[in-house]
C-alpha atoms as one frame of an Amber mdcrd trajectory, in Angstrom:
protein
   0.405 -51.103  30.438  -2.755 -52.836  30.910  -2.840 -56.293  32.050  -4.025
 -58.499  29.023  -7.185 -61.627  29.368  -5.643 -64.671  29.366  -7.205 -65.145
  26.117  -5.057 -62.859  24.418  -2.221 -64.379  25.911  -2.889 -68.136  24.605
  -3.286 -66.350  21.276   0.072 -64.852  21.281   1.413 -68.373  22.554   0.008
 -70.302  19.782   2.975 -69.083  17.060   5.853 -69.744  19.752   4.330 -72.883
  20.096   4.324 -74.113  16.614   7.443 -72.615  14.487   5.237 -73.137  11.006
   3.382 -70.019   8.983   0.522 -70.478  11.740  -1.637 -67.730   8.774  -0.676
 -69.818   6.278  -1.616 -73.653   7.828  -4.941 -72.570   8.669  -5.739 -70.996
   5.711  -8.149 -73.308   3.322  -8.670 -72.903  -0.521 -12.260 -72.191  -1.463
 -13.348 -74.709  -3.850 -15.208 -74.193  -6.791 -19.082 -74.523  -6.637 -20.487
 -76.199  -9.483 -24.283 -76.596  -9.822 -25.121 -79.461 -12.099 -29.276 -79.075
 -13.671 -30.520 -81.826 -15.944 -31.910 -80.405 -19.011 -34.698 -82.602 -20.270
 -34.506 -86.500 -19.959 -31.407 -87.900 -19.502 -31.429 -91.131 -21.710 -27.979
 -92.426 -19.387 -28.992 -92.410 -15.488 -26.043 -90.258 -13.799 -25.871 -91.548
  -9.901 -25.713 -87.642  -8.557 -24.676 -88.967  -5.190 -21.585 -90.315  -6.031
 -20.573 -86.848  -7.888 -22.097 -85.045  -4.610 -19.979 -87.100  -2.468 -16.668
 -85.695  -4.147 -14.270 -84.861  -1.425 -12.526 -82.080  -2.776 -10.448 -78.748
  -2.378 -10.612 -77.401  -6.074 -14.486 -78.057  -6.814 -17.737 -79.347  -5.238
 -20.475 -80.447  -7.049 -24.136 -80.487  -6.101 -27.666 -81.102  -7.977 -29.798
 -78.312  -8.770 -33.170 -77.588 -10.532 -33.693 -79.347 -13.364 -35.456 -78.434
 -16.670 -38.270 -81.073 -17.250 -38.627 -80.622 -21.008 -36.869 -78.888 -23.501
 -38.757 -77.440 -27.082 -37.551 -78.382 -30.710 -34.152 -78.036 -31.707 -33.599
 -74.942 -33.810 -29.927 -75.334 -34.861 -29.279 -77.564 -37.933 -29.447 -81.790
 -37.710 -31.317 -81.212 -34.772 -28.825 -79.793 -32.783 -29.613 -77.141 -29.747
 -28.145 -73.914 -30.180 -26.654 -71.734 -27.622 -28.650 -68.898 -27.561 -31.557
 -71.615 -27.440 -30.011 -73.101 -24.086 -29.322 -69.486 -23.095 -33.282 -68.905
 -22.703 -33.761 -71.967 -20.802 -30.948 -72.497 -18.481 -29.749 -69.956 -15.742
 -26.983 -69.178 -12.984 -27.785 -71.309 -10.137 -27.754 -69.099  -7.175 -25.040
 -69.722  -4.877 -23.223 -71.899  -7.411 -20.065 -69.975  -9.090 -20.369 -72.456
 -12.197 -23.777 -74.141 -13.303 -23.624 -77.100 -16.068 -26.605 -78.255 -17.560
 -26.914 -82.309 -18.588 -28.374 -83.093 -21.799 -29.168 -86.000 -24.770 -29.595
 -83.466 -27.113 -26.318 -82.676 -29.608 -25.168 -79.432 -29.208 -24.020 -77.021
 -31.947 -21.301 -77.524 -34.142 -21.655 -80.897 -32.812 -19.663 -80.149 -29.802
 -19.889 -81.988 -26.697 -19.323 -78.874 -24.252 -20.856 -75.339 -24.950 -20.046
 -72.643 -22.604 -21.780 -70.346 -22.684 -22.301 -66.362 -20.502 -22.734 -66.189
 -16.800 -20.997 -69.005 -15.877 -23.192 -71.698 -18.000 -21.950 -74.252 -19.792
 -23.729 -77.095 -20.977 -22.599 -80.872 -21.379 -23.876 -82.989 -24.120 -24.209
 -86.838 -23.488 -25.480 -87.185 -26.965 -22.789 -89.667 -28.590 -20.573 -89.348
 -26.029 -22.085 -91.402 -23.208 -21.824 -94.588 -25.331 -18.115 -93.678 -26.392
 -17.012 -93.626 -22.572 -18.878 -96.673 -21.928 -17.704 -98.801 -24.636 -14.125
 -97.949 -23.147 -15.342 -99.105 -19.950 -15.403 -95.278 -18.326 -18.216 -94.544
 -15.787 -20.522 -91.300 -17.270 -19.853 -89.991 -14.164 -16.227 -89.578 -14.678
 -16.434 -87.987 -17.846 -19.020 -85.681 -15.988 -16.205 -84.985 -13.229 -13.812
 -84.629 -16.204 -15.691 -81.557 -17.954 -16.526 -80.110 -14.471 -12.347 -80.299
 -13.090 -12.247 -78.330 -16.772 -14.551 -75.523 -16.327 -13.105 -75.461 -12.155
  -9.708 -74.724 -13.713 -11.107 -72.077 -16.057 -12.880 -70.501 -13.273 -10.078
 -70.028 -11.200  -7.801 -69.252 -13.878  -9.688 -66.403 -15.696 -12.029 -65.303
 -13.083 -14.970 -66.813 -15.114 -15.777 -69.085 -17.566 -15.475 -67.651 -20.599
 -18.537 -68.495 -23.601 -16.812 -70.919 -26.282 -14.694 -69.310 -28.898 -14.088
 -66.410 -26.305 -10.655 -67.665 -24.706  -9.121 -70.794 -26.299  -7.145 -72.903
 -24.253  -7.487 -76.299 -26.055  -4.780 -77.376 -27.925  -4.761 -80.102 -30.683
  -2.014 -82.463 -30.112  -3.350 -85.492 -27.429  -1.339 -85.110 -24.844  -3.838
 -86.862 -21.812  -4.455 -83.275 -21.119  -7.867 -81.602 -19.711  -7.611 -79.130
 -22.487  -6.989 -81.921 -25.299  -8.984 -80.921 -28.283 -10.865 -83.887 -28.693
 -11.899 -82.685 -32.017 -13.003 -86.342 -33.099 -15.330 -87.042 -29.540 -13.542
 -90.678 -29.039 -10.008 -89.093 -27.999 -12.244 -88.380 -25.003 -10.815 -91.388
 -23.708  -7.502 -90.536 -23.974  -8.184 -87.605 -21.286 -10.027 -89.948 -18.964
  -7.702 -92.138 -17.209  -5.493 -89.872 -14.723  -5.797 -86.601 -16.922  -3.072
 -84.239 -15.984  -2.611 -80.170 -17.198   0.379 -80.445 -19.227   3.231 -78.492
 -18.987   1.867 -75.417 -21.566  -1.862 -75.601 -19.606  -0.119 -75.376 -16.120
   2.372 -72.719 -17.143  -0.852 -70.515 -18.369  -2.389 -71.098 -14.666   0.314
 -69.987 -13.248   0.824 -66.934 -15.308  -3.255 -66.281 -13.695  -3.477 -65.224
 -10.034  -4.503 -68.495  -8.611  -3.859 -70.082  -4.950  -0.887 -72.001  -4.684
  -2.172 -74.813  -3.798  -4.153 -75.325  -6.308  -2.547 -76.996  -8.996  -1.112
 -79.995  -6.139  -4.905 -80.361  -5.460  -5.828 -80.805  -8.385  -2.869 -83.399
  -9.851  -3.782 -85.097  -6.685  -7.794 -85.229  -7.492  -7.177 -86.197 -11.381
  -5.445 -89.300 -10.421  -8.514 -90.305  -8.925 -10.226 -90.105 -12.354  -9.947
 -93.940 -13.511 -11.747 -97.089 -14.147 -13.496 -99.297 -11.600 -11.220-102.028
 -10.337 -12.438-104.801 -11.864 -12.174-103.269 -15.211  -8.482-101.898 -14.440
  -7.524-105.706 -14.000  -9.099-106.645 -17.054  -7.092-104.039 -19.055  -3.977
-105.430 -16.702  -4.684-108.733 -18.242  -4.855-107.772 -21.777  -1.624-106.092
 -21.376   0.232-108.967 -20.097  -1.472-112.224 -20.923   1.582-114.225 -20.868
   2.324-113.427 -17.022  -1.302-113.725 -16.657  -1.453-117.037 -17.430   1.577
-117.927 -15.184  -0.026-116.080 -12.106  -2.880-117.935 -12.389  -0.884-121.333
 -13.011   0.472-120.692  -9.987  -2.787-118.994  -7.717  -4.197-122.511  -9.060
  -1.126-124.780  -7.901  -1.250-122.752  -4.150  -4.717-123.497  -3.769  -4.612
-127.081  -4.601  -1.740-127.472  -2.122  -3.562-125.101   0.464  -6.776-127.771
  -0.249  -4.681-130.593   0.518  -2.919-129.531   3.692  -6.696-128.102   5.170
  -7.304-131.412   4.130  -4.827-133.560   6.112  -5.050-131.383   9.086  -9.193
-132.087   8.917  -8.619-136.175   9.270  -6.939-135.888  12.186 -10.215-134.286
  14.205 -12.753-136.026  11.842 -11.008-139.356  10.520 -14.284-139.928   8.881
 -14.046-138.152   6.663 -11.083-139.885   4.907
């Protein structure tokens, strides 16, 4: 038998060494590549770099092209149709999901259209001011719709065009796949979302990674208000012990005051 390089043999050392699945620690989950493309002018500025910055193993998003300006409506009440959006909005290459950004109100006064290829396109029209009147950032409603289509993706293989596969269901249950059929129980499906138990049991029914649904509770509990506006709700819900903390925060900084105080005199006595 021929000798073998020493580089072999470190190779063959390196399971011995550590006793896990050595193929299955190293192996990495390929993220979903979503390509977001403004569609006209967006009325609500989206910061793009704080989407872009998304540290994630189910989905990455990135800006792409952008269409400057969009023609008339042609559905009804002004509304953009799909075939309309179909004509002016195309796979991103290298994306495996593009989503175009609009003001415009989509047709049957949807939020979300998906439509073939891969496309889908998200409608702030309405909904921007009902996720900011909750005190929700646009961009986590944006990140909402885009963990959505991610989970469609890897679930079917593709996103199918609305009305093609239906996973929403109508009961509110905090769910990605809530209904929403009046736009405000948006909110409902902003803070933490979760799959629930019917959504999750249909992923993994689909030939998925395993690891994707922990990634992805994980990433959903990041979807949340700012802190300052997660205290504020804090307070509302509990204004009783509110008041006593801050009784108290009040009484400890008076007494705090007064012992800086004492302890000051003794290296300036002037200042008594």
């Amino acid at each position: 038998m021929r000798n073998r390089s020493p580089e072999y043999r470190i190779v063959q050392l390196i399971p011995q060494a550590f006793p896990v699945n050595f193929a299955l620690a190293f192996r990495s989950m390929t993220p979903v590549r979503i390509s977001l493309v403004n569609l006209g002018t967006l009325k609500h500025a989206i910061d793009i770099r704080i989407l872009e910055r998304l540290s994630s193993g189910v989905m990455t998003l990135s800006h792409g092209s952008s269409v400057g300006h969009l023609s008339n409506s042609e559905g009804d009440d002004w509304a953009y149709t799909d075939e309309q959006f179909t004509r002016v909005l195309k796979p991103v290459a290298g994306a495996h999901v593009t989503l175009g950004l609009t003001n415009c109100p989509l047709e049957g006064n949807y939020y979300l259209r998906r439509l073939p290829d891969n496309v889908a396109v998200l409608s702030l029209h309405e909904m921007a001011d009902i996720v900011r009147h909750e005190n929700f950032s646009v961009e986590t409603f944006v990140r909402r719709v885009a963990y959505q289509l991610a989970v469609l993706y890897k679930a079917e293989g593709h996103v199918p065009p609305t009305g093609a596969a239906t996973w929403t269901h109508d009961d509110i249950r905090g769910c990605l796949f809530d209904m929403c059929s009046s736009k405000s129980d948006i909110v409902f499906s902003l803070n933490k979302p979760s799959l629930c138990g019917e959504c999750s049991n249909r992923v993994l029914k689909k030939q998925v990674d395993p690891e994707f649904l922990p990634q992805l509770a994980g990433d959903l509990k990041g979807l949340h208000k700012t802190l300052y506006f997660r205290l504020a709700d804090w307070v509302k819900g509990h204004p009783i012990l509110a008041l006593v903390l801050a009784a108290l925060f009040a009484l400890f900084v008076n007494l705090l005051s007064s012992v800086i105080f004492e302890k000051a005199k003794n290296f300036w006595p002037w200042i008594a």
